[in-house]
C-alpha atoms as a printed R data frame, in Angstrom:
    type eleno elety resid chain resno       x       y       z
1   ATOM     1    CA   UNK     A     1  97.674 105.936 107.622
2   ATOM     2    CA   UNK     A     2  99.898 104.896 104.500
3   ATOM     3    CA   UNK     A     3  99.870 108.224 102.171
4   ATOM     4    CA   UNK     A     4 101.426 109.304  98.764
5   ATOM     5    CA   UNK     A     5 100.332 111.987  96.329
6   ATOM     6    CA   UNK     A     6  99.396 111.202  92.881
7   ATOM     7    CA   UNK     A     7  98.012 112.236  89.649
8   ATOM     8    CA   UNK     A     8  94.951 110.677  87.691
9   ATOM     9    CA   UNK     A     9  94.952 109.421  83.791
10  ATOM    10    CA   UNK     A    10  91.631 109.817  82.324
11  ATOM    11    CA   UNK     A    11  89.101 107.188  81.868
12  ATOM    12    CA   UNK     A    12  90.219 106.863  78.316
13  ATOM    13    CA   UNK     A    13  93.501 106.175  78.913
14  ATOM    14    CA   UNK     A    14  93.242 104.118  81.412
15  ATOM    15    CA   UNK     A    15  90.790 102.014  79.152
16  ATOM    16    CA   UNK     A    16  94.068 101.713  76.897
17  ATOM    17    CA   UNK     A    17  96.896 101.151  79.381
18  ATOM    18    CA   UNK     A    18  94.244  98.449  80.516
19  ATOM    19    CA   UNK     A    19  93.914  97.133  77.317
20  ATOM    20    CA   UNK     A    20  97.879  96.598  77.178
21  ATOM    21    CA   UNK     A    21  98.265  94.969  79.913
22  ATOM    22    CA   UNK     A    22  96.121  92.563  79.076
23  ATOM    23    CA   UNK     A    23  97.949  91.483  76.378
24  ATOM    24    CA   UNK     A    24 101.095  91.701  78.110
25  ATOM    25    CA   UNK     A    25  99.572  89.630  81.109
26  ATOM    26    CA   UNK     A    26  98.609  87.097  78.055
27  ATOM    27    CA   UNK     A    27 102.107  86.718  76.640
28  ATOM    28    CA   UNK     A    28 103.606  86.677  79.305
29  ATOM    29    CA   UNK     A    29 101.346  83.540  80.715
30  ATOM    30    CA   UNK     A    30 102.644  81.362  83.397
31  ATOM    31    CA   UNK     A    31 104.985  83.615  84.773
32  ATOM    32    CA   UNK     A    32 104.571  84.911  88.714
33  ATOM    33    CA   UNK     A    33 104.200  88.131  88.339
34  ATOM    34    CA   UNK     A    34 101.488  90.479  90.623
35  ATOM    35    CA   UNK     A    35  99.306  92.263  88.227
36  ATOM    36    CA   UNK     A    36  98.042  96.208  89.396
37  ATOM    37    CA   UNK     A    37  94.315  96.447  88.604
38  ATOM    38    CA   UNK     A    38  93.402  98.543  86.393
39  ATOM    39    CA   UNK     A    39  91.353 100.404  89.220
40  ATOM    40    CA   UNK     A    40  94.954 101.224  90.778
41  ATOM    41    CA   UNK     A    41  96.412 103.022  88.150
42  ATOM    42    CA   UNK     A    42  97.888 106.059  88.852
43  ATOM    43    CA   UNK     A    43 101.371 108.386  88.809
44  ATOM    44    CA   UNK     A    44 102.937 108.167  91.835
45  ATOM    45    CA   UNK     A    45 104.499 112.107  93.079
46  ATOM    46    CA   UNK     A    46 105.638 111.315  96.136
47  ATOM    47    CA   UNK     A    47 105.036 108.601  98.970
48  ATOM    48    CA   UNK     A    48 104.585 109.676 102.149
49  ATOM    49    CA   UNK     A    49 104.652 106.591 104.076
50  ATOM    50    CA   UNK     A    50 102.893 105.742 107.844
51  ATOM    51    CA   UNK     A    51 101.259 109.311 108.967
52  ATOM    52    CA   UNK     A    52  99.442 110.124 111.342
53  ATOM    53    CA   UNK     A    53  95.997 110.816 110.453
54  ATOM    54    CA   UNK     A    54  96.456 114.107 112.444
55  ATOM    55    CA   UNK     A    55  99.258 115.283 110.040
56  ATOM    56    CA   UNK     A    56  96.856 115.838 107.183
57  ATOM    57    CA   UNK     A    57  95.949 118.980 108.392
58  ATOM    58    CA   UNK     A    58  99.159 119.914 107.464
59  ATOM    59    CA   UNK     A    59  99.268 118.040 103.948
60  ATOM    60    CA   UNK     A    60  96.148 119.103 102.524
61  ATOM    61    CA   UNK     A    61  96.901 123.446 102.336
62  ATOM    62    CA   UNK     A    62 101.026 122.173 100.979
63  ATOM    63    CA   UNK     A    63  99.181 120.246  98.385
64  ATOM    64    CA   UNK     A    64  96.377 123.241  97.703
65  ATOM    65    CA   UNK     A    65  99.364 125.835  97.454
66  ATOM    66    CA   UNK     A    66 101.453 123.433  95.073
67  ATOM    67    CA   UNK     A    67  98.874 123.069  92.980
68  ATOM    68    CA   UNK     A    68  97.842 126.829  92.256
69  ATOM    69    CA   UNK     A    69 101.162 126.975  91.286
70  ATOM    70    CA   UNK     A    70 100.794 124.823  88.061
71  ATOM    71    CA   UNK     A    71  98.799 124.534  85.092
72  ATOM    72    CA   UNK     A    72  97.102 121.560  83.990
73  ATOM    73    CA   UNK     A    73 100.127 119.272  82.505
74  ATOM    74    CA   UNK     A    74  99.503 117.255  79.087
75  ATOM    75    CA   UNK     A    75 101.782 114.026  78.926
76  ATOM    76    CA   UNK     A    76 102.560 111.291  76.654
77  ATOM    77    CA   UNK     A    77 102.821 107.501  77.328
78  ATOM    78    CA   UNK     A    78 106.496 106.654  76.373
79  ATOM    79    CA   UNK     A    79 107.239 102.958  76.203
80  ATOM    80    CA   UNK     A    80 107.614 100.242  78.563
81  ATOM    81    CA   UNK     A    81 110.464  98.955  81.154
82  ATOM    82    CA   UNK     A    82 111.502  97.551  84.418
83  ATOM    83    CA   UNK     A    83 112.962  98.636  87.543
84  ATOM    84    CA   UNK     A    84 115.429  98.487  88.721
85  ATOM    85    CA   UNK     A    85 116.848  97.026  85.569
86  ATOM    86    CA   UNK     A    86 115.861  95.133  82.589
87  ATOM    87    CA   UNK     A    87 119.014  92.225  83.800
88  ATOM    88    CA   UNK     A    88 116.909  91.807  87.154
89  ATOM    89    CA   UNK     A    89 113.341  92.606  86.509
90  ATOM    90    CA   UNK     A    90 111.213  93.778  89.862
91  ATOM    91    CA   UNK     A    91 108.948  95.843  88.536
92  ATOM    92    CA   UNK     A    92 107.311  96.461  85.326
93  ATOM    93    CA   UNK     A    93 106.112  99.924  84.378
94  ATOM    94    CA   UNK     A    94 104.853 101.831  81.673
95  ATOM    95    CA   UNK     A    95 106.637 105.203  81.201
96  ATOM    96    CA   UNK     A    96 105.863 108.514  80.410
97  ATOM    97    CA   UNK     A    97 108.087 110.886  78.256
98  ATOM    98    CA   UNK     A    98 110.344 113.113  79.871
99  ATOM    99    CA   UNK     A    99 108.209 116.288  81.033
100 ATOM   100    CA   UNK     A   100 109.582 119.286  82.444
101 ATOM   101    CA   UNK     A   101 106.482 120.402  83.538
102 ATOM   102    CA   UNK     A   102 105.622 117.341  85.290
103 ATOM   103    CA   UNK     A   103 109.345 117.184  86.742
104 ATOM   104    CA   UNK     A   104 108.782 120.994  88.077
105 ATOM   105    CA   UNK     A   105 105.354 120.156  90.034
106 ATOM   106    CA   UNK     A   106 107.107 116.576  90.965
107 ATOM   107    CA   UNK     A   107 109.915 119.059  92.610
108 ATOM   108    CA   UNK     A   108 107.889 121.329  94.021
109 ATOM   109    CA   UNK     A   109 106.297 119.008  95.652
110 ATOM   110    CA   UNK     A   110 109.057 117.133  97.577
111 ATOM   111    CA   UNK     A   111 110.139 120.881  98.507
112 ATOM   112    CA   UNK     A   112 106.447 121.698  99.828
113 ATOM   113    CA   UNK     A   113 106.081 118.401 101.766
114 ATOM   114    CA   UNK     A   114 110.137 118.203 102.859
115 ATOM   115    CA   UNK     A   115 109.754 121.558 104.563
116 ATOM   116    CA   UNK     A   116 106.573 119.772 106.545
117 ATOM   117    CA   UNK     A   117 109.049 116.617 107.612
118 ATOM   118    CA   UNK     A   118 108.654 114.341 104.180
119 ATOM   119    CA   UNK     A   119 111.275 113.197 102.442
120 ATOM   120    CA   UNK     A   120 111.801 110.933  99.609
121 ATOM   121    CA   UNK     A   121 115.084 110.341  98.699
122 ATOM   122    CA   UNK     A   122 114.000 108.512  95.519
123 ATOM   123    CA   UNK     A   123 114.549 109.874  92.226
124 ATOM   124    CA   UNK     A   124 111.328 110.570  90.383
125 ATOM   125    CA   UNK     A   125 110.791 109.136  86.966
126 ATOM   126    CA   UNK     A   126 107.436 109.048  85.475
127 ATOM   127    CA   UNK     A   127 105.698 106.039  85.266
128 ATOM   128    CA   UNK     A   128 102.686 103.708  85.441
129 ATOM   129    CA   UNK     A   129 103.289 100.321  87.493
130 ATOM   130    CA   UNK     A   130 101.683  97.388  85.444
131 ATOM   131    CA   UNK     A   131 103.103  94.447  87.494
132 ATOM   132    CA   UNK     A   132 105.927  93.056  89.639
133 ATOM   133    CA   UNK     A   133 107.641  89.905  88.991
134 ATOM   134    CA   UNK     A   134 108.353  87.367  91.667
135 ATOM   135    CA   UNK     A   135 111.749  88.199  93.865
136 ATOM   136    CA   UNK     A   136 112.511  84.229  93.386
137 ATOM   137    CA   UNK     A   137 111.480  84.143  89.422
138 ATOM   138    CA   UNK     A   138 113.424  81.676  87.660
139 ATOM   139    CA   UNK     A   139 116.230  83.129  84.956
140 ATOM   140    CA   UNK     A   140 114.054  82.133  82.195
141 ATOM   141    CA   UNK     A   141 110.998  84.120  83.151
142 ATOM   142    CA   UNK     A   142 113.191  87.270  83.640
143 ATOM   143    CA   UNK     A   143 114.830  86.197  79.403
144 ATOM   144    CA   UNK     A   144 110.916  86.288  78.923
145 ATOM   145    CA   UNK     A   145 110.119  89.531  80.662
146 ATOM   146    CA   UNK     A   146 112.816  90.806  79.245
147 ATOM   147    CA   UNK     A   147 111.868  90.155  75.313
148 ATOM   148    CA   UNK     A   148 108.389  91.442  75.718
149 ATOM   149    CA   UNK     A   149 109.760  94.495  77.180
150 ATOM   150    CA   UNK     A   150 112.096  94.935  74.756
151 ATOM   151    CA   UNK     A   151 108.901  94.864  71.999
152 ATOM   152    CA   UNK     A   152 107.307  97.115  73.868
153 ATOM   153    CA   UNK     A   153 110.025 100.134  73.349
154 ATOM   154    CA   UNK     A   154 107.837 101.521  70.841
155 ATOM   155    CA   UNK     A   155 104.371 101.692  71.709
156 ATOM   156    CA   UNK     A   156 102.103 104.363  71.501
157 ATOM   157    CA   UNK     A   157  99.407 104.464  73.993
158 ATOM   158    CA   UNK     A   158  98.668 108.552  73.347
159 ATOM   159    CA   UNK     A   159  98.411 111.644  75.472
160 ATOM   160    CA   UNK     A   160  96.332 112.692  77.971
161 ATOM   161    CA   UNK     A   161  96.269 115.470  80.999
162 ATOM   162    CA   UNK     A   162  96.728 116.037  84.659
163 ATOM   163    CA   UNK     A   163  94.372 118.371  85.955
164 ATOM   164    CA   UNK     A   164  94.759 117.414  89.633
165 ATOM   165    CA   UNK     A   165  97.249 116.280  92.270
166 ATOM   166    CA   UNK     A   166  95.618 113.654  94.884
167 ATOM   167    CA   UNK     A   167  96.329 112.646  98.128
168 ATOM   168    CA   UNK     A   168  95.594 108.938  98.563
169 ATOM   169    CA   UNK     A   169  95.365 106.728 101.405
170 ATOM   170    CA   UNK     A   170  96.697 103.026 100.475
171 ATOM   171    CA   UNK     A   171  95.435 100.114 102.864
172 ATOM   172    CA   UNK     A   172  97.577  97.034 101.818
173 ATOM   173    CA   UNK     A   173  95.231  93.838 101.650
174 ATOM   174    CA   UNK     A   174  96.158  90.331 100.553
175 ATOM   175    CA   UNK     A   175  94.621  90.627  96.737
176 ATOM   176    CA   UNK     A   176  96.176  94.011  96.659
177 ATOM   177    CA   UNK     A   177  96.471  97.499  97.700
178 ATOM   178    CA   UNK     A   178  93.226  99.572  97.797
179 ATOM   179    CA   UNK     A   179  93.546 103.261  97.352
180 ATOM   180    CA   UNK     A   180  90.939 106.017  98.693
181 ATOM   181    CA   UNK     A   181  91.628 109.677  97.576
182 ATOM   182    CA   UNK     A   182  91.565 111.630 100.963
183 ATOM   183    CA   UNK     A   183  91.756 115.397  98.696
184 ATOM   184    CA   UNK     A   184  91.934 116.740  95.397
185 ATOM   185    CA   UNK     A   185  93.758 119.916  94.602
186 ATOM   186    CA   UNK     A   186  93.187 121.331  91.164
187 ATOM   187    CA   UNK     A   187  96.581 122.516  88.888
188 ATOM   188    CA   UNK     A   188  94.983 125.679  88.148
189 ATOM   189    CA   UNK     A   189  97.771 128.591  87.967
190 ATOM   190    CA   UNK     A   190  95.432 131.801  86.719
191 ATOM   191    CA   UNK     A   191  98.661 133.680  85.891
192 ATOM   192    CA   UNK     A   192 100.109 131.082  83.164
């Protein structure tokens, strides 16, 4: 099974971040980029990669421990950008503002599930994926991509609120990833 732990944006918010990309997918019209449906949207915390399904035994009380650890976590939508630069445009995300609170439980985390034999040796920033541009996209898509990120700096999408961590299973297909959550563990610290 492919895993990774997540967080949830509300219904509301991800009416909005929908509503964005829309218009992003509309300006930026003709280009090959992979758009994330809207049903995907999510903060990634940590991918765990190919795991047994036996394993999640062992996932499931990390993730329950983790979370009683935290409180619920409000966040703010940032502005837009592209990994793993905006000269060479992969992937286009939607960013969150820096969070220490969401950088603790991201920490935590990686601790929890490195003690259990997961790693990830990435460095977490916070972020929504909207869409990845084609490997082989010609220089003046990427001048493009780059202008309407560039306009996008500013934006203001709102706040919302973790209240959960998830554990999803993703099953890639060939019109796109589909995620099921496997368990929900609820950030609910009673001494905080």
């Amino acid at each position: 099974m492919r895993l990774f732990v997540a967080c949830d944006f509300s219904p509301e918010t991800l009416a909005k971040v929908s509503a964005l990309a829309q218009e992003l997918r509309a300006s930026l019209s003709g280009l090959p980029v992979r758009w994330v449906s809207p049903s995907s949207y999510h903060l990634t915390l940590q991918f765990l990669g190919e795991i047994a399904a036996g394993k999640i035994k062992f996932i499931e009380p990390a993730l329950h421990d983790i979370a009683a650890q935290h409180n619920r976590i409000p966040v703010e939508f940032d502005n837009l950008g592209c990994f793993p630069s905006l000269k060479q445009p992969q992937v286009i995300w939607l960013g969150l503002r820096p969070n220490p609170r969401l950088n603790r439980l991201a920490q935590d985390l990686r601790e929890a599930l490195g003690e259990l034999g997961f790693t990830d040796d990435s460095r977490f920033k916070a972020h929504l994926t909207l869409g990845r541009l084609d490997k082989y996209a010609a220089e003046e898509h990427k001048t493009r991509l780059r202008a309407q990120v560039e306009a996008g700096k500013d934006l203001k999408i709102g706040a919302d609120e973790f209240s959960e961590i998830v554990l999803y299973r993703s099953v890639l297909k060939p019109g796109g990833p589909v995620y099921t959550a496997l368990y929900h563990a609820r950030l609910e610290n009673m001494l905080n």
